[in-house]
Backbone as numpy.savetxt, mean C-alpha at the origin, in Angstrom:
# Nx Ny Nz CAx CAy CAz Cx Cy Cz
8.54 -2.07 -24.99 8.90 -2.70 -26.26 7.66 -3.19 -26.99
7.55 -3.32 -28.18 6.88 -3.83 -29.41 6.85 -4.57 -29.95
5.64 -5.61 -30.48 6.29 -6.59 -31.29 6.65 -6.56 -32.47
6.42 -7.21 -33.62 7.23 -7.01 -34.61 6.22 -6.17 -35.79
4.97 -6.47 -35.27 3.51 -5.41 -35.80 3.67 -3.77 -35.74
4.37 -3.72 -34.48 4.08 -2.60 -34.17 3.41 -2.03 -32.94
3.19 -3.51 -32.36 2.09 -3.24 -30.51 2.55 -3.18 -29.85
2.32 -2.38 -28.66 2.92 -2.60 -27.43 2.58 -3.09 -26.74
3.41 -4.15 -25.57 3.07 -5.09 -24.92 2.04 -4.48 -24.01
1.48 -5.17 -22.98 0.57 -4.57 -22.11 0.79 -3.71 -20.96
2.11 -4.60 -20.34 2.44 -3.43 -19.40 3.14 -2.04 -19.73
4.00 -2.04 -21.02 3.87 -1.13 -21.59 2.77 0.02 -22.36
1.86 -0.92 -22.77 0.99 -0.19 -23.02 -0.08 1.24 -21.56
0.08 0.57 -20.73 -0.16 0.65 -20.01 0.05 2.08 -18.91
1.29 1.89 -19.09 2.50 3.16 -19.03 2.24 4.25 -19.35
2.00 4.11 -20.82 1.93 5.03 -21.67 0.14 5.68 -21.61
-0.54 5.03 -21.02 -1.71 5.05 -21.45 -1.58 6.39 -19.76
-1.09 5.87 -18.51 -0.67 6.48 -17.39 -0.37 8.18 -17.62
1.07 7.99 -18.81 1.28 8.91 -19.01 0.70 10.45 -19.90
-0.20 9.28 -20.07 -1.15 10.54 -21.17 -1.89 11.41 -20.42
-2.49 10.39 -19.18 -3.88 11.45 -18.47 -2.36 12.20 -17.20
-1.31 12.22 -17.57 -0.41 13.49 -16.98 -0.43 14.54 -17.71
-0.78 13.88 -19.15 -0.83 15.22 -19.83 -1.87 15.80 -20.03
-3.46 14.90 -19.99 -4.58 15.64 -20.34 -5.11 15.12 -19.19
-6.76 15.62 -18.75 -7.82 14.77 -17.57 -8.53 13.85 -18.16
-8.94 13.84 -19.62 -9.49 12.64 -19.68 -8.82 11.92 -20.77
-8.98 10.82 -21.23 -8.86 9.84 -22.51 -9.59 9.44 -22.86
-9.76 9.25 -24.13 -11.12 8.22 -24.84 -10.45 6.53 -25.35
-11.42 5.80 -25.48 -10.59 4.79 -25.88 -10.44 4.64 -27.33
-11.55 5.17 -28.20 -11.28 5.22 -29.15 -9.85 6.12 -29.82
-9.18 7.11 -29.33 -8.18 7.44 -29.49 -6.60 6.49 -28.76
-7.18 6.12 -28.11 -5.73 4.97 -27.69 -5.90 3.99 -28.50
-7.10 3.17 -29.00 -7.11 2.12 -29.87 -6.30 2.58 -31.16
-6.70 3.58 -31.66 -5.74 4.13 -32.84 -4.56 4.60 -32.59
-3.68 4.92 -31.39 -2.77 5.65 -31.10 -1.62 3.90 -31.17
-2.38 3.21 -30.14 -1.75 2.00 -29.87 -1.51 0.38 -30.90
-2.38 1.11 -31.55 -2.45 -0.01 -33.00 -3.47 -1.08 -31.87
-4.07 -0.85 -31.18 -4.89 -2.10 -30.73 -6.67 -2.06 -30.47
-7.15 -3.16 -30.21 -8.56 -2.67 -30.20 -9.18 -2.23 -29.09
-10.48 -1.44 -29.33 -11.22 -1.20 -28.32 -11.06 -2.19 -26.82
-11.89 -3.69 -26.95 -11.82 -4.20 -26.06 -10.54 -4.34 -25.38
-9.56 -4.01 -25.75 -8.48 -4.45 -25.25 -7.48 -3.46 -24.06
-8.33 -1.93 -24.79 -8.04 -1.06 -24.44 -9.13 -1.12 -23.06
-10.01 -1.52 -23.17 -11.17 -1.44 -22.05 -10.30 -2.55 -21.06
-9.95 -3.54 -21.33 -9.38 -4.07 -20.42 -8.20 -3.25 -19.23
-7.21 -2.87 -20.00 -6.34 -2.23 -19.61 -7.07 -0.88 -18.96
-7.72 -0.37 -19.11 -8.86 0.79 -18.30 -9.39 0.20 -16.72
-9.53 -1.23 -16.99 -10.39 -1.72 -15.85 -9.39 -2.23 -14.99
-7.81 -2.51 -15.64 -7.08 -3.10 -14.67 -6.31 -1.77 -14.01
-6.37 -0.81 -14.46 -5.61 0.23 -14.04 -6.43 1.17 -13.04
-7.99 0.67 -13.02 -9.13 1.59 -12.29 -9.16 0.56 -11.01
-9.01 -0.35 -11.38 -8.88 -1.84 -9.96 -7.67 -1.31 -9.04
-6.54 -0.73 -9.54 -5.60 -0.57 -8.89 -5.25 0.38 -8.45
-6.37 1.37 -8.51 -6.59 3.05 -8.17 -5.84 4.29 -9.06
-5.40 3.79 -10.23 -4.31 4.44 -10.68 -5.55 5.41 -11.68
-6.86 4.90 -12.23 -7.04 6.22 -13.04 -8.76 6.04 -12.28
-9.41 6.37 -13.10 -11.00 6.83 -12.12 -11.46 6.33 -13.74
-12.63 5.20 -14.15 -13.07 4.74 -15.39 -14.43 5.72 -15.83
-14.38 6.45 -17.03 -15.68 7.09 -16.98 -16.22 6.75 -18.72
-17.25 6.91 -19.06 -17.81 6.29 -20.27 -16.71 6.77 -21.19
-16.70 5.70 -21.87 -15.82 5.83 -23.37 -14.66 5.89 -23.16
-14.06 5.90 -21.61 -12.74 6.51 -21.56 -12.00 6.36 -19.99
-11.27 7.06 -19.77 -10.69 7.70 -18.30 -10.06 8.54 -18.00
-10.27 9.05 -16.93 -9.85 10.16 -16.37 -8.77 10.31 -15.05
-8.26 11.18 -14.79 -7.35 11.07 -13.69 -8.44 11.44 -12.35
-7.99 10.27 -11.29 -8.68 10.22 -10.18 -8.71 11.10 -9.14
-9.83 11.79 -8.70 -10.44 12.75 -8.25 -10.27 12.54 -6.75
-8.83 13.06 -6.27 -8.82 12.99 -4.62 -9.36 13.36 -3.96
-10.57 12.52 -2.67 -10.91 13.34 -2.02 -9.56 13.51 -0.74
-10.93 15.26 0.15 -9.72 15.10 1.43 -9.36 14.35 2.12
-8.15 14.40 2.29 -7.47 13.31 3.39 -6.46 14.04 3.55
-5.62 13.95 5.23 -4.42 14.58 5.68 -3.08 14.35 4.73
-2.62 14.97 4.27 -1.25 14.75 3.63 -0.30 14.02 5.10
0.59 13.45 4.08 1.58 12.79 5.00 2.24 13.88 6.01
2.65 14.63 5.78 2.76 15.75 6.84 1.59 16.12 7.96
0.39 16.29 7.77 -0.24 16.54 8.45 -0.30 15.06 9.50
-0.25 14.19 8.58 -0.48 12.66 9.71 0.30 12.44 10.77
1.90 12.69 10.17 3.07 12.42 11.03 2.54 13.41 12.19
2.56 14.61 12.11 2.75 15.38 13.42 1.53 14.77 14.04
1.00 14.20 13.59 -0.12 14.02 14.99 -0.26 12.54 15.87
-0.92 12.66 16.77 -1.16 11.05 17.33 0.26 10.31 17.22
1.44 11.22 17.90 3.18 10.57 17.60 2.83 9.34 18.41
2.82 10.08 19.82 2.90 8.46 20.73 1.74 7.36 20.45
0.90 7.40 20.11 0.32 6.54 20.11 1.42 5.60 18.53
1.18 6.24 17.55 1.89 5.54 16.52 3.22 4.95 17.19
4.08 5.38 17.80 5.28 5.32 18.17 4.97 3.62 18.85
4.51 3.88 20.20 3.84 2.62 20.85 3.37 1.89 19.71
2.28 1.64 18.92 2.27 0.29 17.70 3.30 0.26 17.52
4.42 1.26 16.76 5.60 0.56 15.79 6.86 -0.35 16.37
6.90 0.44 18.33 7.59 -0.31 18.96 6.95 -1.70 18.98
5.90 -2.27 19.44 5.41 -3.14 19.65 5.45 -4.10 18.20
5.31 -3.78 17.47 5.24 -4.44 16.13 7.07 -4.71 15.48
7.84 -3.52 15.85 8.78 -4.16 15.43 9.55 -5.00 16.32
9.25 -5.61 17.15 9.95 -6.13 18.36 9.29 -8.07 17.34
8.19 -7.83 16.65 8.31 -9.40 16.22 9.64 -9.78 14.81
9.97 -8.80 14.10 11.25 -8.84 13.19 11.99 -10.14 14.03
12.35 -10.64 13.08 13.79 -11.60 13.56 14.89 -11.38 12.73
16.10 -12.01 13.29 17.43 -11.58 12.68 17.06 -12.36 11.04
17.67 -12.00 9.74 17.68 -12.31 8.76 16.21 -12.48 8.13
15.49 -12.12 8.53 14.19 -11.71 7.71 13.90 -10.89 6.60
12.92 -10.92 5.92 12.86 -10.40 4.51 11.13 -9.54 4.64
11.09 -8.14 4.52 9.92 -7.53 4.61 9.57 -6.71 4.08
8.68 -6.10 3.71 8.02 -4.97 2.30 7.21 -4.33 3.40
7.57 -3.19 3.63 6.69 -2.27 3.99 6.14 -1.13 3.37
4.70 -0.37 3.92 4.61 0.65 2.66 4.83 2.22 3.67
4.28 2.80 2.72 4.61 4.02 2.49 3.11 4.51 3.80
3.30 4.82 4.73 2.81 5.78 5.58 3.08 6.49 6.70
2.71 7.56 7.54 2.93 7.68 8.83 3.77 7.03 10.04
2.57 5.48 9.94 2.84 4.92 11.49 4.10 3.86 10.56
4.64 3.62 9.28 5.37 2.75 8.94 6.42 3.81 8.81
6.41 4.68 9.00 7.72 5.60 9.19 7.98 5.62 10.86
7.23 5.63 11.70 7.68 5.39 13.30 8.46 3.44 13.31
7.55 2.71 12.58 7.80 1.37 12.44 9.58 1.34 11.99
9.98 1.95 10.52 11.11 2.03 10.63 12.26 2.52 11.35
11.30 3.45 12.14 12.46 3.99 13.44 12.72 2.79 14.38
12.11 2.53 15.02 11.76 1.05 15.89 12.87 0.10 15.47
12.19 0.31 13.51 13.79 -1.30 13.56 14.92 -0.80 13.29
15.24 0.59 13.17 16.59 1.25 13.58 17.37 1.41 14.51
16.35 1.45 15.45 16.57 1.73 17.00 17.62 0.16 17.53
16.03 -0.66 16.91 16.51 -2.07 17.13 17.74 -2.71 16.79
18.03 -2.73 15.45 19.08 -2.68 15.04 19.35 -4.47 14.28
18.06 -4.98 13.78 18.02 -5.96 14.14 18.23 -5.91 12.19
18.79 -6.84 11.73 20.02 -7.68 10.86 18.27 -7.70 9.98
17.99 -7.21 8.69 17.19 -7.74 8.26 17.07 -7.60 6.28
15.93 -7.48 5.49 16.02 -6.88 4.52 14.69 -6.33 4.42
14.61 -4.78 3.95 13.44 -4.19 3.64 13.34 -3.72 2.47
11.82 -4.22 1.94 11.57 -3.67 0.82 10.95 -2.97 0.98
10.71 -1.53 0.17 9.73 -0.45 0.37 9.37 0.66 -0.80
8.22 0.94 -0.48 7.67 2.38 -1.87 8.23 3.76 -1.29
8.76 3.47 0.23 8.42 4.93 1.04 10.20 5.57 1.05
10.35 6.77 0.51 11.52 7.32 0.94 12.11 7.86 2.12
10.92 8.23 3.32 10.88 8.32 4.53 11.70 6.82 4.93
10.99 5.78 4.84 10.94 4.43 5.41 12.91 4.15 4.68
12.93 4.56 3.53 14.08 3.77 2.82 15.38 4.90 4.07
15.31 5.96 4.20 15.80 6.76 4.48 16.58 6.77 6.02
15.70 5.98 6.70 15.38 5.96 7.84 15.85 4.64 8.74
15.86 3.58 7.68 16.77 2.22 7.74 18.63 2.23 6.74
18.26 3.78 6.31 19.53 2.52 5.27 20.66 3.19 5.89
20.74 3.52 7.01 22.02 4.39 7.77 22.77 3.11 8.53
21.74 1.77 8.74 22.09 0.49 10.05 22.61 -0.32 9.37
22.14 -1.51 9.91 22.07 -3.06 9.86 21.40 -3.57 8.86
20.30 -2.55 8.37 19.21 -3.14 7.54 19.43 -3.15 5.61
19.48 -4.07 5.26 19.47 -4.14 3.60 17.72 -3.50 3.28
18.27 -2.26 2.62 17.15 -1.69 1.73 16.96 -1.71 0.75
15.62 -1.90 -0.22 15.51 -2.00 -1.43 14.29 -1.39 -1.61
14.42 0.02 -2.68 13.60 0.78 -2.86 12.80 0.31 -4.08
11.73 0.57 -4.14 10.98 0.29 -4.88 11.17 1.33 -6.39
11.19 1.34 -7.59 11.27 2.16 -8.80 9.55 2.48 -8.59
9.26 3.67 -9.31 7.48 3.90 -9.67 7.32 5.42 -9.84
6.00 5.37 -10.19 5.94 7.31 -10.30 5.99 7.55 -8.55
6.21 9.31 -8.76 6.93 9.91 -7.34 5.86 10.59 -6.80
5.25 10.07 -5.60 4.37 11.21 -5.56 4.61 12.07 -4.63
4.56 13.22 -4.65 5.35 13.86 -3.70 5.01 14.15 -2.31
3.47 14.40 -2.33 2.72 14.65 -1.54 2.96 13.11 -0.15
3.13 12.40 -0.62 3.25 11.14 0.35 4.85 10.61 0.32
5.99 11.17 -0.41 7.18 11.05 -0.29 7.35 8.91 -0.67
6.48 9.20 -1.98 6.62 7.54 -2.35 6.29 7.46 -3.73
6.48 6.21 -3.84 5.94 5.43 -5.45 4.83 4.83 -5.14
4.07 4.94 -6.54 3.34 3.97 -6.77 3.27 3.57 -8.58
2.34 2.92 -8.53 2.01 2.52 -10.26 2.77 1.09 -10.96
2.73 1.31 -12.15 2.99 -0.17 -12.82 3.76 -0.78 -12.88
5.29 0.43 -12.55 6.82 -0.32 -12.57 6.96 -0.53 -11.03
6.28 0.12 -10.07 6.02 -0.49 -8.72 5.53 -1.86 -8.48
4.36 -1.79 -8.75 3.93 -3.12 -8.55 4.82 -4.13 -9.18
5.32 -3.88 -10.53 6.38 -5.16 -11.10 7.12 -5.32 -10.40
8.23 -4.68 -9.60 9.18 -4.76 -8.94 8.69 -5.82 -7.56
7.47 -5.55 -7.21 7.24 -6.11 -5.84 7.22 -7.61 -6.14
6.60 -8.01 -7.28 6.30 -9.44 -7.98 7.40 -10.15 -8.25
8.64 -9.53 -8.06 9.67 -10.37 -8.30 10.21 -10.85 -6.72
9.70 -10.60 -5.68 9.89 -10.94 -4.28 9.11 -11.81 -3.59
9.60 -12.98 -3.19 8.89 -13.32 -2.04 9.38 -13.39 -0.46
8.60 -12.89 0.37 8.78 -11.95 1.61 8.37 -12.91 3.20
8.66 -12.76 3.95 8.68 -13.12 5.63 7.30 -12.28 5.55
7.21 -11.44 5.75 5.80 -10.50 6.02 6.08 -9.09 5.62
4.53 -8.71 5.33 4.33 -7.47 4.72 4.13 -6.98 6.07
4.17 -5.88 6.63 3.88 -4.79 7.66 3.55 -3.29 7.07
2.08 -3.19 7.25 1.73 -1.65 6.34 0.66 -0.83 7.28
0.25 0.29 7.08 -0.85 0.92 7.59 -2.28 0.90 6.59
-2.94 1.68 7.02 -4.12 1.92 6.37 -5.18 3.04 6.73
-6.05 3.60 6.09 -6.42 4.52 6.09 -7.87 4.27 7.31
-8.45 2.95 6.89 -9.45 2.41 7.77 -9.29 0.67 7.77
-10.07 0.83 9.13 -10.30 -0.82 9.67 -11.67 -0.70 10.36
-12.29 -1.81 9.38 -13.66 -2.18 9.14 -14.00 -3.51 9.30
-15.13 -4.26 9.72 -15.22 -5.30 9.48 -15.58 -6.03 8.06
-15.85 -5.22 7.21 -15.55 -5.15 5.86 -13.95 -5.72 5.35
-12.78 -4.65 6.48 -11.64 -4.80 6.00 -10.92 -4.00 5.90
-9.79 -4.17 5.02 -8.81 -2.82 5.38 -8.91 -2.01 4.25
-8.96 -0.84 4.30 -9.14 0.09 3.08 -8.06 1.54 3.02
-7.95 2.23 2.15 -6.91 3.37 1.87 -7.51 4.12 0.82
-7.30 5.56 1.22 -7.61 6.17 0.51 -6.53 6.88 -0.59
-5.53 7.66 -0.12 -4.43 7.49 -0.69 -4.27 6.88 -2.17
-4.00 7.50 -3.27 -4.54 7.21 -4.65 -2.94 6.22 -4.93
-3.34 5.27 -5.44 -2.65 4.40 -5.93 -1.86 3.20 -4.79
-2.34 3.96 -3.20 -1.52 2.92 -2.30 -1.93 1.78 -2.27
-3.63 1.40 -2.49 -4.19 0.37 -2.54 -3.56 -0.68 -3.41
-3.42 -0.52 -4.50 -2.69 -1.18 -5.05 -1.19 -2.42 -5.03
-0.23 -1.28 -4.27 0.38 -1.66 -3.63 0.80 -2.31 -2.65
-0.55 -2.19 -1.56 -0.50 -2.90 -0.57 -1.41 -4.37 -0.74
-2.14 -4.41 -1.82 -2.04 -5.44 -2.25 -1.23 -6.50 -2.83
-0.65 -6.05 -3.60 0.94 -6.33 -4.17 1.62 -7.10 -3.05
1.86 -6.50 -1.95 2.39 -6.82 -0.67 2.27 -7.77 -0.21
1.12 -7.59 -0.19 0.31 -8.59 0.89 0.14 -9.88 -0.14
0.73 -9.87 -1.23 -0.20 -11.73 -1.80 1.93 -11.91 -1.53
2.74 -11.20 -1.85 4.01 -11.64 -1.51 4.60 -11.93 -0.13
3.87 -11.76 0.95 4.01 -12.54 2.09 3.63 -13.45 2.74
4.32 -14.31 3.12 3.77 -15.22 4.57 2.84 -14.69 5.82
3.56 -13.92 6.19 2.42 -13.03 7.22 2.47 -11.66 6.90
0.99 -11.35 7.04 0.35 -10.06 6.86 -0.02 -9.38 8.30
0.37 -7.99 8.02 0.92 -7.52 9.95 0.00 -5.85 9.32
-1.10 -5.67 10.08 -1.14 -4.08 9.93 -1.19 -3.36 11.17
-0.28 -2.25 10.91 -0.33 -0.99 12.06 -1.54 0.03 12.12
-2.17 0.04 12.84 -3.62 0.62 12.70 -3.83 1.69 13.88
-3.89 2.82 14.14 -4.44 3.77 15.10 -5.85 3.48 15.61
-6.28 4.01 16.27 -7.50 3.63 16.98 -8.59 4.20 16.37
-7.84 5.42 15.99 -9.09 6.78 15.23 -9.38 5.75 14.25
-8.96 5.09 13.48 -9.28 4.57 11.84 -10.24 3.26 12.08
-10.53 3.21 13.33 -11.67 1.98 13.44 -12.84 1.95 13.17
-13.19 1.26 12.16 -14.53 2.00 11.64 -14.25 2.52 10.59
-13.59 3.08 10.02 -13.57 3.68 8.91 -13.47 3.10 7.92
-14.00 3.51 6.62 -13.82 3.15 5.23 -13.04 3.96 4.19
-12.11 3.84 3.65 -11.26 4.41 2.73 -12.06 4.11 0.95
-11.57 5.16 0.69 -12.54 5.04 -0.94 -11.70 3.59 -1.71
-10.82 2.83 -1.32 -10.46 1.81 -1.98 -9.98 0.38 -0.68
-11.28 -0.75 -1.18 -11.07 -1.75 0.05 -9.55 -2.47 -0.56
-8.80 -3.10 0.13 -7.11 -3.39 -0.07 -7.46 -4.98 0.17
-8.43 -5.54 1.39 -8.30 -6.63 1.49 -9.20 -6.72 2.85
-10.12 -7.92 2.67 -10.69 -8.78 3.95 -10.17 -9.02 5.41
-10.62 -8.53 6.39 -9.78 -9.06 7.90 -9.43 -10.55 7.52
-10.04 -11.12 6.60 -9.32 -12.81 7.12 -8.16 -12.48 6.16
-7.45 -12.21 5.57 -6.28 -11.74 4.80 -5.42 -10.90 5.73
-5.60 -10.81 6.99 -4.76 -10.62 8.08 -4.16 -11.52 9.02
-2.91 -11.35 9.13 -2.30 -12.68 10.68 -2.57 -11.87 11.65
-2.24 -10.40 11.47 -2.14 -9.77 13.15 -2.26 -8.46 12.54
-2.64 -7.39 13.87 -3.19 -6.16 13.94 -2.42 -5.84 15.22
-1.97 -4.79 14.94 -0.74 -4.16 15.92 -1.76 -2.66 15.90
-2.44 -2.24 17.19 -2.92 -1.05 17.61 -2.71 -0.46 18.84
-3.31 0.72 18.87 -3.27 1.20 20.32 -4.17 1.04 21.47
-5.29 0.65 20.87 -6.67 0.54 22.09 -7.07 -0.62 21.42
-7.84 -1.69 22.07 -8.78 -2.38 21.74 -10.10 -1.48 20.33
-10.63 -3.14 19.51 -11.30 -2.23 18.85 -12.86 -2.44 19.14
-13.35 -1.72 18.99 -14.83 -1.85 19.83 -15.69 -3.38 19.29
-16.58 -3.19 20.05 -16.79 -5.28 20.21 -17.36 -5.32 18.72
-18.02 -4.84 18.03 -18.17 -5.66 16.41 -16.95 -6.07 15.72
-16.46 -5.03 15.61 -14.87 -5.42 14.96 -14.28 -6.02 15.52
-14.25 -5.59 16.83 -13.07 -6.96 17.74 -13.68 -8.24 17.48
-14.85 -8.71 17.18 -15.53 -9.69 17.25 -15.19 -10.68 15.93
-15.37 -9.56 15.07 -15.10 -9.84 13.45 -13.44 -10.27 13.20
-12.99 -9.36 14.06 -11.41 -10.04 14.15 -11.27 -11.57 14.57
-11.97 -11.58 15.55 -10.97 -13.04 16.48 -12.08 -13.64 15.63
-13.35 -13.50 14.72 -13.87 -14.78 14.10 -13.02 -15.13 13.06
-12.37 -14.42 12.67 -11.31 -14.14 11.40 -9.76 -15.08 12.01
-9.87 -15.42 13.07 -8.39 -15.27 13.52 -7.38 -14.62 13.97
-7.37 -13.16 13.45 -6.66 -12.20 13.25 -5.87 -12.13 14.99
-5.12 -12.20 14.74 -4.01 -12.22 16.28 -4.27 -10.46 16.23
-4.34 -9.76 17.62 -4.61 -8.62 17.89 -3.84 -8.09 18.64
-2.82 -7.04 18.89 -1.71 -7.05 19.68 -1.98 -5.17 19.81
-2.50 -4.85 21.47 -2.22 -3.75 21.80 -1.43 -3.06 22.76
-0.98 -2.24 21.92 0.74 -1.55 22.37 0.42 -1.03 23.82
-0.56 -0.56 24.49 -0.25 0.64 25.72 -0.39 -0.89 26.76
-1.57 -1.91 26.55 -1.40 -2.48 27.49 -0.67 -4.34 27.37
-0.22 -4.16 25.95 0.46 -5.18 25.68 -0.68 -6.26 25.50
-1.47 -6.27 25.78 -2.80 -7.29 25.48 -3.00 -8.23 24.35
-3.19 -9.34 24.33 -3.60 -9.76 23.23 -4.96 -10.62 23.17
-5.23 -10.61 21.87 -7.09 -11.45 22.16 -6.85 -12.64 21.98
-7.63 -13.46 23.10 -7.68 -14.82 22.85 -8.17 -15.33 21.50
C-alpha cells in the first residue's frame, strides 16, 4: 500500500524492489528512485537492509541478484551422514516439553529433528519456513504454522520479507535450527536468504538450540547468523575440537553429544 503521495511504504517497497532483480540481474538506484517516487538515499537504505539479510548481493549504483556459491542442495545433504543427523535430532528433541511453542528452520538435520518430534509425539506448536519440516509434523499431535515467503525450491522453503514479517509477530520457547558452519567466530549459512531467517528466529526465542554435524566444525558459511554467545546449547555428534570447544564453554554454550550422551562442564 501507498500513501496518499503516491509512496510505497518500505516493506512494500521492498518487495517490489525483490521482485524486479526476478526479472532482471541487476538494478540501479537511480531507476527505482524514479520508479518509486522516492529518493536515492532511501533507496540505498533499503539496498543495505536487503544485502544484510542475504536477499540481494549490493554492487555500485545498484544491486544485483546474489551469486551462489557451491553448496550441496538439500537433497544431496539429506542422503548423507543419516545416522549421525538422526542421533542429534533424537537427542535434541527429547528436550521439547508438552505445550511448548518453537520455530524451526528449514534444513537437513531439522527435517530428522521433525521426525524425532513425530515419533515423540509430544503435544506442541511449530513454527517453520520448511515444507519438509511442516509436512512431517502436521500428520500428529503437533500445531503447525507455516511460514508465507518466496519458494525456493531447491531447499523446499521460504525465505524473504513476508517471511521474516510473519516470524515477528511470534514470541517462542526456543528456536532449534542447523547451520552451514560452526566457528568460534559463530554460526554461519550459506544458503541464500536462510541467514536471515535464522536470525529472525533466534531474537524470537528464549532459548537458542543448534543442530550441528561434526563435518561443519570449523567452517565458515558466506553469511555469519550470530555469535556462540547467542547460543544456550549445541546438540552434535562428536565433541568439537579444543579451540571451539573452548570458545564454547567460555561462552556458556551447554554442549550436548548424541553418540555418547556427554555434556561439557
Amino acid at each position: 500500500m501507498g500513501d496518499r503521495n503516491g509512496k510505497l511504504k518500505k516493506t512494500e517497497r521492498r518487495k517490489q524492489i525483490l521482485l524486479e532483480l526476478k526479472l532482471r540481474p541487476h538494478v540501479r538506484i537511480s531507476d527505482l528512485a524514479q520508479r518509486f517516487n522516492a529518493s536515492a538515499e532511501t533507496l540505498r537504505r533499503d539496498l543495505d537492509a536487503l544485502a544484510k539479510d542475504g536477499l540481494i548481493d549490493r554492487a555500485h549504483g545498484g544491486a544485483s541478484v546474489p551469486v551462489q556459491g557451491h553448496y550441496p542442495s538439500l537433497e544431496e545433504r539429506t542422503a548423507g551422514r543419516v545416522a549421525e543427523r538422526a542421533s542429534i535430532a533424537t537427542l535434541a528433541a527429547a528436550e521439547v516439553c508438552e505445550g511448548e511453542t518453537i520455530m524451526i528452520d528449514s534444513g537437513s538435520t531439522t527435517i530428522e529433528l521433525a521426525k524425532a518430534l513425530a515419533y515423540r509425539g509430544v503435544s506442541c506448536t511449530v513454527i517453520t519456513n520448511s515444507l519438509p519440516v511442516a509436512m512431517t509434523l502436521g500428520h500428529g499431535a503437533i500445531n503447525v504454522l507455516l511460514c508465507p515467503g518466496e519458494y525456493q525450491a531447491s531447499e523446499s522453503a521460504v525465505i524473504g520479507t513476508e517471511t521474516l514479517e510473519f516470524l515477528r509477530n511470534y514470541n517462542v520457547d526456543r528456536c532449534m535450527m542447523g547451520a552451514s558452519g560452526l566457528c568460534k567466530d559463530g554460526v554461519s549459512e550459506t544458503v541464500h536468504g536462510f541467514a536471515a531467517v535464522k536470525r529472525e528466529m533466534l531474537r524470537r526465542a528464549s532459548t537458542c538450540q543448534l543442530l550441528v554435524g561434526s563435518e561443519k566444525f570449523g567452517q565458515k558459511g558466506l553469511a555469519r547468523v550470530v555469535g556462540i554467545e547467542g547460543l544456550n546449547t549445541v546438540f552434535a555428534d562428536a565433541r568439537p575440537e579444543q579451540d571451539l570447544l573452548d570458545a564454547l564453554i567460555a561462552a556458556r554454550v551447554d554442549i550436548r553429544v548424541a553418540d555418547s550422551a556427554q555434556q561439557s562442564q
